[in-house]
Structures are given as structure tokens and as C-alpha cells.
C-alpha positions in Angstrom: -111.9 -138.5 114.4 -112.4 -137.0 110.6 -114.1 -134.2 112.0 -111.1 -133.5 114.8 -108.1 -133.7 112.3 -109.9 -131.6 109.8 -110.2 -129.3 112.7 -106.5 -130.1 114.2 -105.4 -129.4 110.6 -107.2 -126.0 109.9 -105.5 -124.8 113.1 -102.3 -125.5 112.1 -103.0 -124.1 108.5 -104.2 -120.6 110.3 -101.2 -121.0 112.5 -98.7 -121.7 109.8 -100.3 -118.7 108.0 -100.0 -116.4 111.1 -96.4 -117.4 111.6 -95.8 -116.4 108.0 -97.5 -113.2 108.1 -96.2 -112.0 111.3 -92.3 -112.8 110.3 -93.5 -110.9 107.1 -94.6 -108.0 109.2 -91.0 -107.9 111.3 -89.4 -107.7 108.2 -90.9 -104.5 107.0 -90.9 -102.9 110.6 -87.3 -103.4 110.0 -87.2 -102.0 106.4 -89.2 -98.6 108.3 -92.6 -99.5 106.8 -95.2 -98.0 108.9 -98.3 -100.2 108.2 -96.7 -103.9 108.6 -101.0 -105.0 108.2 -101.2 -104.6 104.8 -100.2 -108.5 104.0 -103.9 -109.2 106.4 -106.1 -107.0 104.0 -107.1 -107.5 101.0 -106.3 -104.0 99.6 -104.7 -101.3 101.6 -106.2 -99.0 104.0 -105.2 -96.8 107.0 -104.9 -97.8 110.7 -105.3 -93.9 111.3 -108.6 -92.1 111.7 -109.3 -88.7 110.0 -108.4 -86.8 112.6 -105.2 -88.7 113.1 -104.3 -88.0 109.4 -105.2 -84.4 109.4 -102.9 -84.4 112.7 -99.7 -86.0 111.3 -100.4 -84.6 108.1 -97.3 -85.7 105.2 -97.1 -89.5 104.0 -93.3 -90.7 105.4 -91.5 -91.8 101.7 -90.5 -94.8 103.1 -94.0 -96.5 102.9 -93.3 -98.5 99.8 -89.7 -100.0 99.6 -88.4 -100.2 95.7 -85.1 -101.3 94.4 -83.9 -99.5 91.1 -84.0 -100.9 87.6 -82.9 -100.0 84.2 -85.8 -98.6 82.7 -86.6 -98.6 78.9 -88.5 -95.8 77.0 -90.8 -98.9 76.2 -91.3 -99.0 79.6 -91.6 -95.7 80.0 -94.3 -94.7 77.9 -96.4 -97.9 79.0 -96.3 -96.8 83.1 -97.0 -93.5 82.2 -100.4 -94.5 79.9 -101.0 -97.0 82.8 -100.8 -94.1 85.2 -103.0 -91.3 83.1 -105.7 -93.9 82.3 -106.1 -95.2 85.9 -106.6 -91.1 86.7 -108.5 -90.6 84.1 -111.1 -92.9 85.3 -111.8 -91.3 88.4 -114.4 -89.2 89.2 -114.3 -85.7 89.0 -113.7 -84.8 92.7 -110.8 -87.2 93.1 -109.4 -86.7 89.4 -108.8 -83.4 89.5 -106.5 -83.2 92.6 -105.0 -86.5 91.9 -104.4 -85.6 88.1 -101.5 -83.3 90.0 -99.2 -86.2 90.2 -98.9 -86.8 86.4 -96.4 -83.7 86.4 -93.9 -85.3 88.7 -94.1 -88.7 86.8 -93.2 -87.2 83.7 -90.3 -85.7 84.8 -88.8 -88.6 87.3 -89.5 -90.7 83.8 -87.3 -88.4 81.8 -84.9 -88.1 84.4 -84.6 -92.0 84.5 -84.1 -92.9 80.7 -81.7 -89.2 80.5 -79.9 -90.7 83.6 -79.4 -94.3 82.5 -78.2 -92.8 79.3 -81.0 -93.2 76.7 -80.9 -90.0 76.0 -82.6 -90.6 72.6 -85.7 -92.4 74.0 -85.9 -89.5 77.2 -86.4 -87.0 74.2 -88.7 -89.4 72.2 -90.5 -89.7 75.8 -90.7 -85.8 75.9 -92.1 -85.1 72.8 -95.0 -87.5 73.0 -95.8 -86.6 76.3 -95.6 -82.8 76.7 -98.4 -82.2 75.5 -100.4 -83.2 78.1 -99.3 -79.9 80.2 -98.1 -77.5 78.2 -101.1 -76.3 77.8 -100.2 -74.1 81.4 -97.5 -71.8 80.3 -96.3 -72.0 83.6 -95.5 -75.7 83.5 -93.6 -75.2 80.4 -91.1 -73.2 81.7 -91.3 -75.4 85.2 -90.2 -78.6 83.1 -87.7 -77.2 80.9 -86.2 -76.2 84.3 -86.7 -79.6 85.9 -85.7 -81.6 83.3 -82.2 -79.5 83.6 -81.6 -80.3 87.3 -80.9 -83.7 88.8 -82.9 -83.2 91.8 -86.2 -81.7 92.7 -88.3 -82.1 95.5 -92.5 -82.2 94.9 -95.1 -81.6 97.5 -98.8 -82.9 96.3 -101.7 -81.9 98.5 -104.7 -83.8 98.4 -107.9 -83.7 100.4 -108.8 -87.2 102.7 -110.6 -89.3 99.9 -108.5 -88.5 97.3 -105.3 -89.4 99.9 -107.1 -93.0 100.2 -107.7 -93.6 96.9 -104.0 -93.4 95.9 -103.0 -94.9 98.4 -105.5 -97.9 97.7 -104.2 -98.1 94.4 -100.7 -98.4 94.9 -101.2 -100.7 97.2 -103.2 -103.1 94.8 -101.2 -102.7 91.8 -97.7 -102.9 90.9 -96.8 -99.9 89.6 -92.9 -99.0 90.4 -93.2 -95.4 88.7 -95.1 -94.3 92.0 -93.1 -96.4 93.9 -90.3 -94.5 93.3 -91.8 -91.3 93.3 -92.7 -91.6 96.8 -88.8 -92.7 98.0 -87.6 -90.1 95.9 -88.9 -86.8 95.2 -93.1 -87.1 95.7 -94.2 -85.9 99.5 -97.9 -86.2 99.7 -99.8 -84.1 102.3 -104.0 -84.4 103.5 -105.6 -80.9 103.3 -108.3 -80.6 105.0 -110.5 -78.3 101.9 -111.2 -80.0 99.2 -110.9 -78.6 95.6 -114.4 -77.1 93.9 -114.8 -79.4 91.3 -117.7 -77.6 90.1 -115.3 -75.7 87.4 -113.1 -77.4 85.7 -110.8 -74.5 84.6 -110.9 -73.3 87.8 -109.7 -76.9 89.1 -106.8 -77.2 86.1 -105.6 -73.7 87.2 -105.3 -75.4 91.0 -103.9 -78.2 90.5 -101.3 -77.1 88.2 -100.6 -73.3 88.3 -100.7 -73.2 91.9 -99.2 -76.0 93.6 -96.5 -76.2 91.1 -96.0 -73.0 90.3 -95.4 -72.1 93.6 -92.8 -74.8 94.3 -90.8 -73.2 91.6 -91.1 -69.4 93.1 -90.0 -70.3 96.5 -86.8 -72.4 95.0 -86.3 -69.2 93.1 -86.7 -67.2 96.6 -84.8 -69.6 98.6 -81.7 -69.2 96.0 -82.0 -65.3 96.2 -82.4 -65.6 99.9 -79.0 -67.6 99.8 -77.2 -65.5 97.7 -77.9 -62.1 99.9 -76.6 -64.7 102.6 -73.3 -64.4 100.9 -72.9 -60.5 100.2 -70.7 -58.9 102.7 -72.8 -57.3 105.4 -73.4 -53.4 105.1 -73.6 -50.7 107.9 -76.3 -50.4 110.2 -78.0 -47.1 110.2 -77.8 -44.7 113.7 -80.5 -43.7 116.2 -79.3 -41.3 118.9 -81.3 -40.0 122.1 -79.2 -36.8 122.8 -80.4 -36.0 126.9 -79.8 -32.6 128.1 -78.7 -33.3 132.1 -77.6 -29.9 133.3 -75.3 -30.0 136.1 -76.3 -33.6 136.5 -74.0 -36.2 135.3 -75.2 -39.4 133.5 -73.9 -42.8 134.6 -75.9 -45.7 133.4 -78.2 -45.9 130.2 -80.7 -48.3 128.6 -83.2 -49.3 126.3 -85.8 -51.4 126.2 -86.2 -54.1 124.0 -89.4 -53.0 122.3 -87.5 -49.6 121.8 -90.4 -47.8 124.0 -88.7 -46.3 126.7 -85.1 -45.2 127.7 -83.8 -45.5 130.9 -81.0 -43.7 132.6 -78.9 -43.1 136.3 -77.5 -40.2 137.2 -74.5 -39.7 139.6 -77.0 -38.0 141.8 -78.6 -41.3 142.8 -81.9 -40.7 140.8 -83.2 -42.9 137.7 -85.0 -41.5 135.3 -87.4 -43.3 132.7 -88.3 -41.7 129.4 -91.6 -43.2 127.1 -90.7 -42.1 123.9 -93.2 -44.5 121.8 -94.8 -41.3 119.9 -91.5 -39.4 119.9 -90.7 -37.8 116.6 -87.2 -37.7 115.2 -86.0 -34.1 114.6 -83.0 -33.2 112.1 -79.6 -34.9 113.2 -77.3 -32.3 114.7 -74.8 -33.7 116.9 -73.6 -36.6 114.7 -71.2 -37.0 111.5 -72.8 -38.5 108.8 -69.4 -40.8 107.8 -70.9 -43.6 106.7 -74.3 -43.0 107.2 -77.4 -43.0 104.9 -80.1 -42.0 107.6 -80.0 -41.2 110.9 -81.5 -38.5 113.9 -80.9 -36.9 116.9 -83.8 -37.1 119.1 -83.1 -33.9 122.4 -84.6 -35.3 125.9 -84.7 -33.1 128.5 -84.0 -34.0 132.0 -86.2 -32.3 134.6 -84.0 -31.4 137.1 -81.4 -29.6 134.4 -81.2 -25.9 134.5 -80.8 -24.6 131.4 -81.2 -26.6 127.5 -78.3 -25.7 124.8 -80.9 -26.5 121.9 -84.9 -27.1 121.3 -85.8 -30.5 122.5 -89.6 -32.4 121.8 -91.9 -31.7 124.4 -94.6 -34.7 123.6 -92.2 -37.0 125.3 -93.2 -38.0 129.2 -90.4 -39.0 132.0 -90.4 -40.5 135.7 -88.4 -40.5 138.2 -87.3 -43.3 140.7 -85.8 -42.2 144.0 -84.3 -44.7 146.3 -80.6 -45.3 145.9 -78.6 -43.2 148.1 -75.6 -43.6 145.5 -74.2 -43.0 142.4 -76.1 -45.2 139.9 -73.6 -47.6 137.2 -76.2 -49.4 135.3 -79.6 -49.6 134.2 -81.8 -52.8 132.4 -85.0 -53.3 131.1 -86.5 -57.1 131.6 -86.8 -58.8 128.5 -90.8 -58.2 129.0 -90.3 -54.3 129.8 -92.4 -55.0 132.8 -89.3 -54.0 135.0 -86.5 -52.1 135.1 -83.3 -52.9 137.2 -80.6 -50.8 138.4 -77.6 -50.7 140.6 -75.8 -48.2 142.9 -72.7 -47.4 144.5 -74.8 -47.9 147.5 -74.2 -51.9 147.0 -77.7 -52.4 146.5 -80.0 -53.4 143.2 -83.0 -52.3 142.7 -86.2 -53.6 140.7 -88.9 -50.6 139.8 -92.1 -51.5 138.3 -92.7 -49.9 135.2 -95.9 -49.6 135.6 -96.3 -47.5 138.5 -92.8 -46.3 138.1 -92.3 -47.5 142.0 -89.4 -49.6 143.3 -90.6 -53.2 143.9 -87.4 -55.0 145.8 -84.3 -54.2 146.7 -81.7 -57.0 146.1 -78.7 -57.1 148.7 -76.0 -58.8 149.0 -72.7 -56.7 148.1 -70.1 -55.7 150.4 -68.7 -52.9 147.8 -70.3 -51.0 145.2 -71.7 -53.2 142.1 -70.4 -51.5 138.7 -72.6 -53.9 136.5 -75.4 -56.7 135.7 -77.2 -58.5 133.0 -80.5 -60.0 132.8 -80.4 -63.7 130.9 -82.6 -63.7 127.7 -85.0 -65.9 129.3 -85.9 -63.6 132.2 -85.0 -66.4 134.9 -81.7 -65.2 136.4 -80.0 -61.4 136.3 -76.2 -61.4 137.8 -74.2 -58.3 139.3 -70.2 -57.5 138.9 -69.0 -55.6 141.8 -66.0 -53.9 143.5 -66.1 -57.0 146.1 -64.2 -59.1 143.2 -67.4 -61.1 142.9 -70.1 -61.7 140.5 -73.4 -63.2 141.8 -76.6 -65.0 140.4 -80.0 -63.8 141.0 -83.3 -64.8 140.8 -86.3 -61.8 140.8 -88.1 -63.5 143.4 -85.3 -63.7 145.9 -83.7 -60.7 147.5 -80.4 -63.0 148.2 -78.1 -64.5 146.0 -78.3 -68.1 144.4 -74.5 -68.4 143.7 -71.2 -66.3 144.7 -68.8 -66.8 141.5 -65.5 -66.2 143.2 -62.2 -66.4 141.6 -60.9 -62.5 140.2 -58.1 -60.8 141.5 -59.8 -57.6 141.5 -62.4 -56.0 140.5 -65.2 -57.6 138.4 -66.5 -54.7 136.2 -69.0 -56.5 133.9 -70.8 -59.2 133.4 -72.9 -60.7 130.5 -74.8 -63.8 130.3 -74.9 -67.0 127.1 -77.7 -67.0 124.8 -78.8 -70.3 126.3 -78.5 -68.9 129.8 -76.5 -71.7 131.2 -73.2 -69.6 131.5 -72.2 -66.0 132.0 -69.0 -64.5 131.3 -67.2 -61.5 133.2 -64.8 -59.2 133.2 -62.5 -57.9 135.4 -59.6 -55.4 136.4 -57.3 -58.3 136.7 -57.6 -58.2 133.2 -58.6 -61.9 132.6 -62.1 -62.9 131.7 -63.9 -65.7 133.0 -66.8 -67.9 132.2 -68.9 -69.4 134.5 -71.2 -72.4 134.5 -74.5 -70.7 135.7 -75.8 -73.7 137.8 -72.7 -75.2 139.5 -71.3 -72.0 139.9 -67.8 -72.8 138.8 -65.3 -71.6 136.7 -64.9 -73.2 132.9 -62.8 -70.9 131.0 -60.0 -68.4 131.8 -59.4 -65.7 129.2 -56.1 -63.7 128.8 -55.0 -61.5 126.6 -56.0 -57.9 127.8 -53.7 -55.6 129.4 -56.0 -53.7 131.6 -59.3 -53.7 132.9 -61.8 -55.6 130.7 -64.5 -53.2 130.6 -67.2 -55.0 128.3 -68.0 -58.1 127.5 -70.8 -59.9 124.8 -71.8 -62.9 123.7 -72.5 -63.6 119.4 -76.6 -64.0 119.2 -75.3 -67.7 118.4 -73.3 -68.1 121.4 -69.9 -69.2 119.7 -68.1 -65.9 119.7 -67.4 -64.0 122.9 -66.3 -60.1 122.4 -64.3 -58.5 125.0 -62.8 -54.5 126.0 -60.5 -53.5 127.4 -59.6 -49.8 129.2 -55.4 -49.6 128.7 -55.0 -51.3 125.4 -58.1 -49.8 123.4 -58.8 -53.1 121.6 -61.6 -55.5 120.9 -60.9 -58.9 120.6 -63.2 -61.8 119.5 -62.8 -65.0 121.1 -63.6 -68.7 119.8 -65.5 -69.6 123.4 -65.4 -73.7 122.4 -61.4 -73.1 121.6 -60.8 -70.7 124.2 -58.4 -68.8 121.7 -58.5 -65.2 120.1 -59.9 -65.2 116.7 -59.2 -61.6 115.8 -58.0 -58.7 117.7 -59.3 -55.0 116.4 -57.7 -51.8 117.1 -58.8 -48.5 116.1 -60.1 -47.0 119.2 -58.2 -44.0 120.9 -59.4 -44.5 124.6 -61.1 -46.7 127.0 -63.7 -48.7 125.4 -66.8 -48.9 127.0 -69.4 -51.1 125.7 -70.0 -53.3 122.8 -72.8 -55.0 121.3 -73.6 -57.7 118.7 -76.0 -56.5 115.7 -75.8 -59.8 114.1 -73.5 -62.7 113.9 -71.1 -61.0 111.8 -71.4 -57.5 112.7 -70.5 -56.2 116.4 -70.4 -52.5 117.1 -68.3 -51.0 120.0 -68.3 -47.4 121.8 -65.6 -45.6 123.2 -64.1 -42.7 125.3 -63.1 -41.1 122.0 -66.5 -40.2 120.8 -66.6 -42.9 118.3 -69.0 -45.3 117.3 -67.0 -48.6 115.4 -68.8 -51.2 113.6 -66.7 -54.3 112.9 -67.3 -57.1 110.2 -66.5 -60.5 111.9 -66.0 -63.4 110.5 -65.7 -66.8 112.4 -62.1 -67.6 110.7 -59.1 -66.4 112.0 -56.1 -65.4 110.1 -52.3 -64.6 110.9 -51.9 -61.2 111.7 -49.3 -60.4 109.0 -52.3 -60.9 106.8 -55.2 -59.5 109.5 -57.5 -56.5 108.0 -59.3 -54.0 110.5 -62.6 -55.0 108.7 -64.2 -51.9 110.1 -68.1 -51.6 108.1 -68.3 -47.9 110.0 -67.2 -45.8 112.4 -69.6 -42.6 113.7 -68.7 -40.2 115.8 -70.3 -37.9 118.0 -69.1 -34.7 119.0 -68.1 -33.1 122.4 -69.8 -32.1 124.8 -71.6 -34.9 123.9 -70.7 -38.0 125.8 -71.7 -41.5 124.7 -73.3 -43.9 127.5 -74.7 -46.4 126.0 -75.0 -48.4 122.5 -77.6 -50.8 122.2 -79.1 -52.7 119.7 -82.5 -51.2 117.7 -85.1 -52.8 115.6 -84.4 -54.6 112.0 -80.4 -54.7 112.8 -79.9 -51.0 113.6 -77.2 -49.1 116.3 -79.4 -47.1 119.5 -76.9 -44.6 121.4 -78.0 -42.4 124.0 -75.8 -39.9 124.8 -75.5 -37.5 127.4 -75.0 -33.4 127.1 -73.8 -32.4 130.2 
């Protein structure tokens, strides 16, 4: 019977013990601590392997929870001599990267007495303690900045072992300076090298002069970075493509987005398909230089033209594609320039393979001619605009359309799809425009404010501004797509307006009938229009016979244009 109850009562001991640990190990689960085992160990260790650790790679700063106290400088100086004599009494190979996180304590223990308003004992503290970096220029200057800001933000990187002996040690002692540390401004990542601790100076100039220093030159590049973010954008520079056609009229023109090759369609049905990757850039001739710190003017020459008006580059090499039987409107590179897609008066698309410069499918599915179409930025879907007062979805794949989008009164004469490719917008000679949910087809905003034809239309890179052009009233309005409302409404074009396109989020350049290129400086606040400026960056122009066809965007924020010289 003894030897039962003693039995009986060691069970219920263990399972008194087991009740208490496991409601203790709820409680931090609920206070976010990741490692609710460390009440069943005698010290603490890691539930994750090596590999696991090199995989998630930063300590969470929730680990430890700690409550703040008033501090004393006392206090101060005894958890900071605690601290350097536990790291001093490491080996070498863990010392030397742990002795990093002395810097940090130093400061969050002036911060504390300067903050609680013991300013005399955070300077005492200072004085007897600086010398114990100051010895690294570099750390001088890094704490007399430090100890000016409330806030900084520490990364310490330290190799597996040395990662496990900290943590160890926090673990088993109490020691609230690295407590609060870690829930404040200390994040602690594993590397996977470990520091040569076969030279000490070498190790010093590590652990202090690199880590460190290099914290305090990105903040100082982060706060540049931010203040270029404010300055007032500046005007993009200008690369033409001047094409010599001959009798041959251009319609359509493109480029590709890795600025190899140029695309255009002619009214004689025919596409042609200029590599100009090697092309050099001649002296500009046919543009103004308003505005403009660099530009050139680079002479194509069709093949079937008849005579050339000046010397164009002869290194450049040109296809051409024969299959429509009409008048070509508009030409697109894929976003992998692996294709190239047109479409025709004939009602017809076409895709041509741009590597053997042959026409792959031909998409149908038009009743009237289609004036324009856009490929989505993820490749999936390209849609058409057409005479038929419809706009359709396509997929590469399919020679039929995925969705009709019917609801204009007239003709829809462009089309452009969202940055996240999950609605389109058109325009049309009803002069509304329209956006349209990609999948359901369906109509889920109606735009008006043109009078006219809207002739152009483009998304912001973001996807929160929508541009629009029209042909009667010569102006370009920028509308807030989630309000549905005009945000600004720019005038200083003299004709129709052709094309726009978005250089960046605040600058968006438009083309125009006139001969003149317009850059405009938006900003996403509107304003009454007693108090409206033009906010124009630039304006180029480009002089006749030289007609404008198309204005794209180039590499590092610059304008492409080709033009045509008919």
C-alpha cells in the first residue's frame, strides 16, 4: 500500500507540475513567444535545427517579454559591467562577434537615464564608458549621432554558435538591458561565415567599423534617397527614330520594350520591323532643342521608298511582314519581344514571330475595321478597339475572343489595359470612356467629360490615375479611377491629340497633331481651377514634314518618338 500511494502520489505531483507548465506555456503563446519549452529545460535552447535557423534567419523581438522600469545610473553602470565581463569571458571565436552588442547597450543605456530625465547621471554614464569604443573613429561620430536621435534601429549578425550562446545566456540570467534591447531596437541575424578570429585587429575592424558603420551610411543614403523623392521631377531627355517612307504613308508605330527593335504599318498593308540594337545616334536635326539637354535623330530608311531627303545609317537591318490586305492602325511588341502584333483595316490581327519574321496566327473576330489594341503587362490577355463599337479580350492561344465588351455608342478607338491586368479601359467616339472588369466582362466605370472622340487612353504605372485624349477639345485630363472624378484637365495642345504615355507616376507625356511633344507634371491632388497651373515640365516639337506616330516610353525614364518623313 506504501509503495502504491508513494506511486499514486508522484503521479499526481508530475501531473500537477505538467498542468502548471502547460497553462504557463498558453500564456506566453498568447504574449507571441515563440519557444513556450523553455519552462521544461534547464537552460534555453532551440527547437530549430541549423538549417532551419540559417532558413528563417532574424531572431522575432518578441522572444523575451519585458515591462519598463525607471532606471538609475547605479543601475546602469552595474548591467553594463555585468554585460562586458560576461563577453569578456568568452572565447575568442564567440567574443569577438558577440562583443558587437556592447555598442547598442551603451546607447539604449544613455538613452534610458537621458529619457527618464537623469540627464546628469546619462552624461556621468558617457564619460565612464566611452572609452571602450572610441578607440574606432567611426563609432565616435556613430554615437554622438545616436545619442542625438530617439530612435535607432541595430542589426547584429552572428555566426550559429555564437547565436546560441547569447541566446543561452539570456535565457539563464536576468539581465533586462538585453531584454529590452531585443523588444526595442536590437535585431539579431545567423550568418552562415564565421568571423577569422585568427587576427584580432582584423576582427575589431569587423565587428565595429563594418557592421555599424554601415548601418549609419545607409540611414545617411536612405535620407538622401528621400529627399530627391521630394524635388520636383525634371524633363526627360528625347530619342527620335526619324523613318524616311517615300510615297508610303505610316500608320501604326512601336517599340519594343527592350528598346531593340522598332516596328511600324504602313497604309499599304505591309509591316515593317527595324533591329536597331547596334544603331548609332547621328547629330539631331529635325528637333528643337526647347528644353532639352541631349537628344538625336536617328534616319531609317524604308525599303520600298524612292528617294531619301537626308543620309540615313546603313548598319541597321529591316523585315518585312506581308499578310494584311489593309491599311495597318497599330503595331505591339509582347512584353517578351518574342512577338509582335498588329491590326488592319482588313478586321483581322495578326501575331508575327519575331524570330523568323513570319506571321504565326491570325486572330478574327471583327465585323469592322479594329483602330487599336493593347497587350496586358503580364503577357496573358491582349484586347482590340474597333469600328464595330466593341472592344474584345484575347488570349494568344485562341484565334476567337474570350469576352465581347459591349456598351459604346460608336466607335471604340483605343483601348489600354490596368497594371494588374484585371481591367481595361477604352475609349471611344461617343466621347465617354469606360472601364471594364477583364474577367466578368462588364462595365464598372463610365467617364465623361470629353467633347469628342477620346483618342488615347493610359493607365499611371500605379494604377490609380487614368489619362485620357481627346480629338475636338485638344485636352488631357487625369482622372482619380477609385473616385471616378477629374483631377486635373491640361490644355496646351493645338490639334488632335494622339497618344499619351506615363514616364513615371508624376510625369506623363502626350503627342499631338501639332507637332508637339508635352510633358506634364502630375500630381495626385486636385485643385480648383481658379487656382489650376498648366504644370507643363516640357514641350518639344518636331518639325514638318515630319509627322509624329508614336511616343513611347525608353530606358531610365526617357521619351522614344518615331516619326515619320513622308
Amino acid at each position: 500500500m506504501e509503495q502504491t500511494s508513494s506511486i499514486l502520489g508522484g503521479n499526481m505531483k508530475r501531473s500537477k507540475y505538467e498542468s502548471i507548465i502547460n497553462a504557463a506555456g498558453r500564456h506566453l503563446l498568447k504574449r507571441n513567444c515563440t519557444d513556450s519549452d523553455i519552462l521544461k529545460k534547464n537552460k534555453l535552447k532551440l527547437k530549430q535545427t541549423t538549417e532551419q535557423f540559417e532558413n528563417s534567419s532574424v531572431w522575432s523581438q518578441k522572444i523575451i517579454s519585458v515591462q519598463n522600469s525607471s532606471l538609475s545610473e547605479q543601475e546602469a553602470d552595474l548591467q553594463f559591467s555585468k554585460l562586458k565581463a560576461w563577453v569578456e569571458s568568452l572565447d575568442d571565436g564567440a567574443r569577438i562577434e558577440i562583443d558587437e552588442i556592447l555598442f547598442p547597450a551603451f546607447i539604449s543605456l544613455y538613452r534610458k537615464l537621458n529619457v527618464s530625465g537623469n540627464t546628469s547621471g546619462a552624461r556621468g554614464f558617457y564619460a565612464r564608458n566611452q572609452s571602450n569604443f572610441f578607440k574606432v573613429p567611426e563609432l565616435r561620430k556613430m554615437a554622438e549621432r545616436f545619442c542625438s536621435e530617439n530612435t535607432s534601429h541595430f542589426i547584429l549578425e552572428l555566426s550559429q554558435e555564437p547565436y546560441e550562446i547569447l541566446h543561452s545566456y539570456i535565457g539563464s540570467n536576468e539581465h533586462p538591458l538585453l531584454q529590452q534591447l531585443l523588444n526595442t531596437t536590437l535585431e539579431i541575424s545567423i550568418i552562415k561565415t564565421k568571423i577569422d578570429s585568427s587576427d584580432p585587429s582584423q576582427a575589431i575592424s569587423k565587428s565595429h567599423a563594418s557592421n555599424f558603420f554601415l548601418i549609419f551610411q545607409i540611414n545617411d543614403l536612405m535620407a538622401a534617397i528621400s529627399r530627391l523623392d521630394e524635388l520636383p521631377p525634371t524633363a526627360p531627355l528625347l530619342k527620335l527614330y526619324s523613318i524616311d517612307t517615300g510615297q508610303r504613308r505610316m500608320s501604326a508605330a512601336s517599340a519594343s520594350p527592350c528598346q531593340g527593335y522598332l516596328s511600324c504599318g504602313f497604309q499599304d498593308s505591309s509591316v515593317a520591323i527595324w533591329d536597331v540594337k547596334e544603331l548609332r545616334s547621328p547629330s539631331l536635326s529635325d528637333v528643337s532643342r526647347s528644353n532639352l539637354s541631349e537628344s538625336c535623330a536617328i534616319g531609317l530608311y524604308h525599303p520600298v521608298a524612292s528617294t531619301l531627303t537626308f543620309p540615313l545609317e546603313s548598319d541597321s537591318s529591316v523585315s518585312i511582314c506581308l499578310g494584311h490586305t489593309g491599311a495597318v492602325y497599330a503595331t505591339q511588341f509582347t512584353p517578351n519581344n518574342t512577338y509582335m502584333l498588329s491590326c488592319s483595316d482588313d478586321t483581322t490581327l495578326r501575331l508575327w514571330d519575331m524570330s523568323s519574321m513570319e506571321n504565326a496566327v491570325v486572330y478574327r473576330g471583327h465585323t469592322y475595321p479594329v483602330w487599336a489594341m493593347d497587350v496586358s503587362q503580364q503577357g496573358q490577355y491582349f484586347a482590340s478597339a474597333s469600328q464595330d463599337r466593341t472592344a474584345k479580350i484575347w488570349m494568344f492561344d485562341r484565334t476567337f475572343p474570350l469576352r465581347i465588351l459591349a456598351g459604346h455608342t460608336a466607335d471604340v478607338d483605343c483601348v489600354t489595359f490596368h497594371p494588374n491586368g484585371l481591367y481595361l479601359a477604352t475609349g471611344s467616339a461617343d466621347s465617354s470612356v469606360r472601364m471594364w472588369h477583364v474577367a466578368e466582362g462588364k462595365t464598372v466605370r463610365i467617364l465623361v467629360g470629353h467633347r469628342g472622340t477620346v483618342l488615347a487612353v493610359a493607365f499611371s504605372p500605379c494604377g490609380k490615375l487614368l489619362a485620357s485624349a481627346g480629338s475636338e477639345d485638344h485636352r488631357v485630363k487625369i482622372w482619380d479611377v477609385a473616385a471616378g472624378s477629374i483631377l486635373h484637365d491640361y490644355a496646351g495642345h493645338h490639334d488632335v491629340i494622339h497618344g499619351l504615355v506615363w514616364i513615371s507616376e508624376n510625369v506623363l507625356g502626350s503627342y499631338s497633331a501639332d507637332g508637339n511633344i508635352r510633358v506634364w507634371n502630375v500630381t495626385q491632388h486636385s485643385f480648383p481651377p481658379s487656382q489650376q497651373s498648366q504644370q507643363e515640365l516640357a514641350s518639344y516639337s518636331v518639325s514638318a514634314p515630319t509627322k509624329i506616330v508614336h511616343l513611347g516610353r525608353g530606358n531610365q525614364s526617357t521619351l522614344v518618338c518615331i516619326a515619320a518623313s513622308d
